[in-house]
MMTF fields as JSON, N, C-alpha, C and O atoms, coordinates in Angstrom:
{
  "mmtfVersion": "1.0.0",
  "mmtfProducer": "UNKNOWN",
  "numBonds": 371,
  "numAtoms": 372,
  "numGroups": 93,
  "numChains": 1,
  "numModels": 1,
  "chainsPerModel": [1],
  "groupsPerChain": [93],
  "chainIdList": ["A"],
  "bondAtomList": [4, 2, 8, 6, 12, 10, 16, 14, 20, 18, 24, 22, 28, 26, 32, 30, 36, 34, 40, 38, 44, 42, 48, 46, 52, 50, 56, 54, 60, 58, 64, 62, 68, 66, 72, 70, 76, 74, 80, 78, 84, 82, 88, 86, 92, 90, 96, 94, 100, 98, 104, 102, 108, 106, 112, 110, 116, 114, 120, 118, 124, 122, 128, 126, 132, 130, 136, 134, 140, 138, 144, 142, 148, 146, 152, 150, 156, 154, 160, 158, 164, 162, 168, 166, 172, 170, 176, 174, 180, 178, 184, 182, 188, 186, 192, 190, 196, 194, 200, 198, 204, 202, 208, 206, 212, 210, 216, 214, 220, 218, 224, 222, 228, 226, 232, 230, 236, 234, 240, 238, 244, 242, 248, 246, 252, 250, 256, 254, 260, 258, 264, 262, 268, 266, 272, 270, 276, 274, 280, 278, 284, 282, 288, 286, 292, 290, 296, 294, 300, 298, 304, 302, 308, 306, 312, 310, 316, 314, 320, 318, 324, 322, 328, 326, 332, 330, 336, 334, 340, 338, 344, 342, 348, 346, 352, 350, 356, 354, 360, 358, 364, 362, 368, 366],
  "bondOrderList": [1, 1, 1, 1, 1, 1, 1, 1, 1, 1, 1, 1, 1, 1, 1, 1, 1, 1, 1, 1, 1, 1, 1, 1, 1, 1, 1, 1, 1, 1, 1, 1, 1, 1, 1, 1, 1, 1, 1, 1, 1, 1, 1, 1, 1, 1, 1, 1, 1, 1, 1, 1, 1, 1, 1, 1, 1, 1, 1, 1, 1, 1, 1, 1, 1, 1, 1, 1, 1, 1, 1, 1, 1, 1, 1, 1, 1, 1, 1, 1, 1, 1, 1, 1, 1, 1, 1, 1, 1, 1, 1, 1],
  "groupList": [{"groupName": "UNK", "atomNameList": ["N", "CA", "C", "O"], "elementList": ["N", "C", "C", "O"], "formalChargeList": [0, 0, 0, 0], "bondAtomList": [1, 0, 2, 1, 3, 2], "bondOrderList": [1, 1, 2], "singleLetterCode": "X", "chemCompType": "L-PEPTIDE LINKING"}],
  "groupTypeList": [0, 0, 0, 0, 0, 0, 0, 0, 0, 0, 0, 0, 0, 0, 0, 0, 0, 0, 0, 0, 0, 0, 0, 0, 0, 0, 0, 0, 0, 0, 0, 0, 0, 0, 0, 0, 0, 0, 0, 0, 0, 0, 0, 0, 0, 0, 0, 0, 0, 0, 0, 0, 0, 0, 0, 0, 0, 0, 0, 0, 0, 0, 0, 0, 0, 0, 0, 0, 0, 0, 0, 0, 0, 0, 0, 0, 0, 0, 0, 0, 0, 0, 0, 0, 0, 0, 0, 0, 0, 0, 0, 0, 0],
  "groupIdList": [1, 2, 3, 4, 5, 6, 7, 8, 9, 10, 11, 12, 13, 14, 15, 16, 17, 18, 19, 20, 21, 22, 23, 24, 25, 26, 27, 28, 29, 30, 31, 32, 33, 34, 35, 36, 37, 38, 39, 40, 41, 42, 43, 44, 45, 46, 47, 48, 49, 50, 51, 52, 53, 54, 55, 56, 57, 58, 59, 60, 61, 62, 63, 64, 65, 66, 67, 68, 69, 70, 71, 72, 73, 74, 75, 76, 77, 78, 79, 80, 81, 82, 83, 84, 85, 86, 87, 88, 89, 90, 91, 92, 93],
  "secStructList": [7, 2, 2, 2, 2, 2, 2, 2, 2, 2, 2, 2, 2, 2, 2, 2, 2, 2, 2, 2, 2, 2, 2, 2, 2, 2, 2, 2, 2, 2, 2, 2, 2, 2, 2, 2, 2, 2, 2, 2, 2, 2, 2, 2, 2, 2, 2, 2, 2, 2, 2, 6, 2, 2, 2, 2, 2, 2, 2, 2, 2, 2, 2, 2, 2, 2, 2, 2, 2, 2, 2, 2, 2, 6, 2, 2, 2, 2, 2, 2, 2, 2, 2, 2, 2, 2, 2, 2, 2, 2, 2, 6, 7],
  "xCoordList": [188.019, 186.72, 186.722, 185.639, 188.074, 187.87, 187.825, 186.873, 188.616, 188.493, 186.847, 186.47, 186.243, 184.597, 184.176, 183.325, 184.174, 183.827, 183.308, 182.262, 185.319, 185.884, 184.857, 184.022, 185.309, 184.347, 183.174, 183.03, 182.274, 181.078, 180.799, 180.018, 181.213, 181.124, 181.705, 180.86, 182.708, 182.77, 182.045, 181.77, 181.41, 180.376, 179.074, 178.309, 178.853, 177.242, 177.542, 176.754, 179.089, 179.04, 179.114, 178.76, 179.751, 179.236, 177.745, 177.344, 176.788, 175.269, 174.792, 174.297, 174.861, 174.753, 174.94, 173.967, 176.178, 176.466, 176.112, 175.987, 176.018, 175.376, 173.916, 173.32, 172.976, 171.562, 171.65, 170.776, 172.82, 172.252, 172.916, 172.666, 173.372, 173.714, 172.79, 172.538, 171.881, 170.953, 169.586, 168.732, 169.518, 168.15, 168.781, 167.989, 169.794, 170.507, 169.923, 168.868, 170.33, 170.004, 168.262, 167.527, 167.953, 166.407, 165.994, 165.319, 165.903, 165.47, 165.904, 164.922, 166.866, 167.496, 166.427, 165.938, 166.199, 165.352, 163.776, 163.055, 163.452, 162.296, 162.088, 161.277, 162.78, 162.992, 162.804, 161.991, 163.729, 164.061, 161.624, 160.656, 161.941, 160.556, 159.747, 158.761, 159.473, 158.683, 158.285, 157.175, 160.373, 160.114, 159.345, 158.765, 159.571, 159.078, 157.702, 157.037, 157.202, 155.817, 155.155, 153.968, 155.848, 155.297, 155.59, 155.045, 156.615, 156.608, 155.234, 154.655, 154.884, 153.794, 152.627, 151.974, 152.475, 151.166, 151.038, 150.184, 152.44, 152.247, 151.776, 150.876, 152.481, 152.218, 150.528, 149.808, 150.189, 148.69, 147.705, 146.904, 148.0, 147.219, 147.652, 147.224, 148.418, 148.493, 147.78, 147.094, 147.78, 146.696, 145.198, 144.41, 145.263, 143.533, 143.36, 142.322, 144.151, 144.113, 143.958, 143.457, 144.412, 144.768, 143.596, 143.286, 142.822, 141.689, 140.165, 139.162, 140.432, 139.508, 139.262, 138.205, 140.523, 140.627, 140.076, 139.429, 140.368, 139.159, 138.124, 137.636, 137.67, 136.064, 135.548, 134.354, 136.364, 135.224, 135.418, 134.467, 136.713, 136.662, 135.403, 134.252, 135.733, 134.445, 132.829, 131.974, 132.702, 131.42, 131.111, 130.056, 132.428, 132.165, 131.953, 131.155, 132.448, 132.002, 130.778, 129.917, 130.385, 128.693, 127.762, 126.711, 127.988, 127.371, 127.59, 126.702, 128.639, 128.58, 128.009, 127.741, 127.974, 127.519, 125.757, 125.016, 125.416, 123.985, 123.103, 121.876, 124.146, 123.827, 123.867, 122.956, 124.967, 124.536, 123.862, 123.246, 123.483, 122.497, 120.854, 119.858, 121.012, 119.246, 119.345, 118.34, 120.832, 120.646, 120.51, 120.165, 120.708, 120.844, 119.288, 118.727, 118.751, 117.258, 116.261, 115.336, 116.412, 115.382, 115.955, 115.283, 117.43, 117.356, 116.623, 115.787, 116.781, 116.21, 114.469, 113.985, 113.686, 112.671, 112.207, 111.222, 113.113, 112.598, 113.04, 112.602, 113.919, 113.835, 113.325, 113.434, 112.84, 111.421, 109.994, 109.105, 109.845, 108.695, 108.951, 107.867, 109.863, 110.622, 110.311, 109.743, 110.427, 110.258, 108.478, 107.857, 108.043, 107.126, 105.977, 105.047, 106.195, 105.549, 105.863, 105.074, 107.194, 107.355, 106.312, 105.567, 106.519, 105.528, 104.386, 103.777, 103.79, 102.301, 101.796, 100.793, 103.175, 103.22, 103.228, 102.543, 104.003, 103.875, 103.088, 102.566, 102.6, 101.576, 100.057, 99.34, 100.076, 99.029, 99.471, 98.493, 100.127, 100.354, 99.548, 99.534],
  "yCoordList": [112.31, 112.093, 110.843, 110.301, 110.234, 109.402, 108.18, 107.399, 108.112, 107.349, 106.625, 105.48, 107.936, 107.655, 107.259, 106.459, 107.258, 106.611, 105.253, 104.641, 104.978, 103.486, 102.624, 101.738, 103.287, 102.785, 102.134, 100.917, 103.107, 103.226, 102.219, 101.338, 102.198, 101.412, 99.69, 98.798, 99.519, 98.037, 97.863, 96.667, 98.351, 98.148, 97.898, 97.033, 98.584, 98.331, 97.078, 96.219, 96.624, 95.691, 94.093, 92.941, 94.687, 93.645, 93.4, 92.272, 94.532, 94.018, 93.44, 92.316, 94.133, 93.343, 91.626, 90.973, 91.005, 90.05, 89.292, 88.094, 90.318, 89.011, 89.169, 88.189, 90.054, 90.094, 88.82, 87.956, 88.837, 87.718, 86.195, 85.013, 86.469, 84.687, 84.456, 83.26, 85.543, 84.829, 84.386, 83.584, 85.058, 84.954, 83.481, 82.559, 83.167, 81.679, 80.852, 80.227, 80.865, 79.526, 79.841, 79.188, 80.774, 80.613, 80.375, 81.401, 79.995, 79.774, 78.278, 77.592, 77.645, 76.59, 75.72, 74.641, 76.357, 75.844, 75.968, 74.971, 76.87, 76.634, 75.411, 74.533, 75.378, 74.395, 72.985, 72.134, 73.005, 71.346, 71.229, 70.617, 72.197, 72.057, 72.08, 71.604, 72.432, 72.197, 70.96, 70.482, 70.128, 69.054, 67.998, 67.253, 68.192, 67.281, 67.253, 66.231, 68.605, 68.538, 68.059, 67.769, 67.88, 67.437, 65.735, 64.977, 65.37, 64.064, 63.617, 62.614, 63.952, 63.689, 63.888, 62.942, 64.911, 64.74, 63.479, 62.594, 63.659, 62.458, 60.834, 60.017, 60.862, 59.649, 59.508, 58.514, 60.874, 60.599, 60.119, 59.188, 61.235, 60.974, 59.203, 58.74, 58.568, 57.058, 56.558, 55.58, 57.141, 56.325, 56.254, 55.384, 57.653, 57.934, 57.112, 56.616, 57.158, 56.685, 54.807, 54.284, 54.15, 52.919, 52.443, 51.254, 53.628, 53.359, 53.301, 52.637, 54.409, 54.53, 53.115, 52.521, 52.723, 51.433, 50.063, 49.156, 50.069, 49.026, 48.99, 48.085, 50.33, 50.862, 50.472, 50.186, 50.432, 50.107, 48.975, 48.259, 48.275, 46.714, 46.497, 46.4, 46.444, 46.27, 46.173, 45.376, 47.354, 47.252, 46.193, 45.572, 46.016, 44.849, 43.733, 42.796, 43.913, 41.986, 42.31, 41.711, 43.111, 43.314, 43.143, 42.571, 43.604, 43.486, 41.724, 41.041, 41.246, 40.42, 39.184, 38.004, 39.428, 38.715, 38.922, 38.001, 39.792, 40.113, 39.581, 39.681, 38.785, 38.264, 36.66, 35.876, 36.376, 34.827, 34.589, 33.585, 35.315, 35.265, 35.321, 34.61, 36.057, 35.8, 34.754, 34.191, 34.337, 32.732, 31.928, 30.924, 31.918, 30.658, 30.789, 29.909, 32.007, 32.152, 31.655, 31.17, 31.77, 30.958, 29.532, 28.546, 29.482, 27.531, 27.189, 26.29, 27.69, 27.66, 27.126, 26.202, 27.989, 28.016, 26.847, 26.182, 26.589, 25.45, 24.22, 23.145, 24.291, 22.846, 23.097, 22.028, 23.702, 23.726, 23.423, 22.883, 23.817, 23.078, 21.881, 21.335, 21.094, 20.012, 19.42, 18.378, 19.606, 18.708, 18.794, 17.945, 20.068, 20.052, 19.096, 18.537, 18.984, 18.137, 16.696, 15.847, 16.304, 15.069, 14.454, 13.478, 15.343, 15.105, 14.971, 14.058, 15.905, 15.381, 14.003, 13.339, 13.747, 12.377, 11.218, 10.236, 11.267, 10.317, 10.438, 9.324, 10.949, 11.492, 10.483, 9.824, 10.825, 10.02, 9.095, 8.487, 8.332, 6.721, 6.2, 4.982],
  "zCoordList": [77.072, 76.5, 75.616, 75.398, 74.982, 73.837, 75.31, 75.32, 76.191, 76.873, 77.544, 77.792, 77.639, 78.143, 77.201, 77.588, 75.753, 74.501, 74.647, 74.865, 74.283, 74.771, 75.947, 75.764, 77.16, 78.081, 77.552, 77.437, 77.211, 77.104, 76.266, 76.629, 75.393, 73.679, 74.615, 74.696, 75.04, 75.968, 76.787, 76.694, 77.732, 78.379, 77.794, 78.22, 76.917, 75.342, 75.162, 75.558, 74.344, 73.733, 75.052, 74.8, 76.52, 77.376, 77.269, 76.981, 77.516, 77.855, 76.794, 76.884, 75.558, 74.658, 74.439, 74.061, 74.689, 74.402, 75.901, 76.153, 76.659, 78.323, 77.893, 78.342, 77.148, 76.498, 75.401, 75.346, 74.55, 73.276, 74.474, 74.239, 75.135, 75.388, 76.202, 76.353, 77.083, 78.359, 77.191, 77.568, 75.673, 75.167, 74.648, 74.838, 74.156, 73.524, 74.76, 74.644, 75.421, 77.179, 77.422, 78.164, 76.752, 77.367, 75.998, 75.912, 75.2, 73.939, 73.876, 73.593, 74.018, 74.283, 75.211, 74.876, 76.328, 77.349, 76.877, 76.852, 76.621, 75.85, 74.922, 75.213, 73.887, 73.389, 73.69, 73.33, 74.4, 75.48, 75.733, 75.281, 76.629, 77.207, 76.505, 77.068, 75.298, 73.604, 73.237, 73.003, 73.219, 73.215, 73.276, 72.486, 75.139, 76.021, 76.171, 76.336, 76.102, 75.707, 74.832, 74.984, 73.691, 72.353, 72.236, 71.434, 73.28, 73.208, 74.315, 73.897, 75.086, 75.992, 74.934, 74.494, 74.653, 73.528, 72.91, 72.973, 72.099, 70.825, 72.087, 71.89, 72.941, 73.549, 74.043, 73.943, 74.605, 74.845, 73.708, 73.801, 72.216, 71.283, 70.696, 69.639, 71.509, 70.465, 71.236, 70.941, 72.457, 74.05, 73.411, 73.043, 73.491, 73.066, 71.306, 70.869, 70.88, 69.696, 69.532, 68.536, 70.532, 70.951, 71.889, 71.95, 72.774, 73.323, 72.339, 72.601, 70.914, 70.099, 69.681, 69.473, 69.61, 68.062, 69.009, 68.484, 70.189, 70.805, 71.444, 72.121, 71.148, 71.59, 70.12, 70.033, 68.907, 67.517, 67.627, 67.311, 68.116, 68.091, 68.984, 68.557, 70.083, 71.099, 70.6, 70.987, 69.522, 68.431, 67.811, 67.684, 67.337, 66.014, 67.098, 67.062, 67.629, 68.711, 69.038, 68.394, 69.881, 70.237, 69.221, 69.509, 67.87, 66.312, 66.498, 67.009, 66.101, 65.805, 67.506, 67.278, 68.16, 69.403, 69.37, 69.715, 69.069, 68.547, 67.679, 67.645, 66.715, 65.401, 65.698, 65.432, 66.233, 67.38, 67.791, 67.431, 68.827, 69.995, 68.822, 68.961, 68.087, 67.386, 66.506, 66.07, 66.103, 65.475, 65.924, 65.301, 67.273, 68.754, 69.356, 70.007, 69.015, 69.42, 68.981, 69.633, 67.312, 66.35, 66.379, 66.078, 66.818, 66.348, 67.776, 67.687, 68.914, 70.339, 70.163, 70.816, 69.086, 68.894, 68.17, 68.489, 66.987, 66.529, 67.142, 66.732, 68.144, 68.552, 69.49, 70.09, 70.09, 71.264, 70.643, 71.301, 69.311, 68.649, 68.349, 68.146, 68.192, 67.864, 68.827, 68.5, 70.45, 71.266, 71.856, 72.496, 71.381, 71.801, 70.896, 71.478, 69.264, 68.573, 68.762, 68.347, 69.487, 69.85, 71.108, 71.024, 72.261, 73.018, 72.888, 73.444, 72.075, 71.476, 70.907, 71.167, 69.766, 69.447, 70.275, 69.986, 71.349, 72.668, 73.127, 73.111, 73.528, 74.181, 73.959, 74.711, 72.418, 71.294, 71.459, 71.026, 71.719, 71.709, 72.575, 72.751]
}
């Protein structure tokens, strides 16, 4: 009977220890794959983050291309009255 003990009690302490080393290698592997996931994130969020930062650039040029274009409009205007009061003047001659 002490013998079936024995047995018994080495065999526990096999499953046992083939139970804690298969949860070590899958925890391990989890891990790894945690990782790698978390390095793909971080790389997308600098993407999306890197796509944000020249969609506001992109703003500021349109702002500022907007602000040209109506200064290039009124000088447009006055030298079209400019040539147009010249012609009148020739014109009168």
């Amino acid at each position: 009977m002490a013998d079936a003990v024995i047995v018994a009690l080495i065999t526990g302490g096999c499953s046992i220890l083939g139970v804690v080393l298969t949860n070590i290698a899958s925890n391990k592997k989890i891990e790894t794959q945690l990782i790698t996931a978390q390095a793909v994130t971080d790389e997308k969020i600098e993407q999306l983050t890197d796509e944000v930062r020249r969609h506001n650039s992109f703003g500021d040029r349109i702002t500022t291309a907007e602000a040209k274009i109506q200064e290039l409009m009124a000088r447009l205007e006055r030298l079209d009255g400019k040539i147009e009061h010249l012609r009148e003047h020739h014109e009168a001659k």
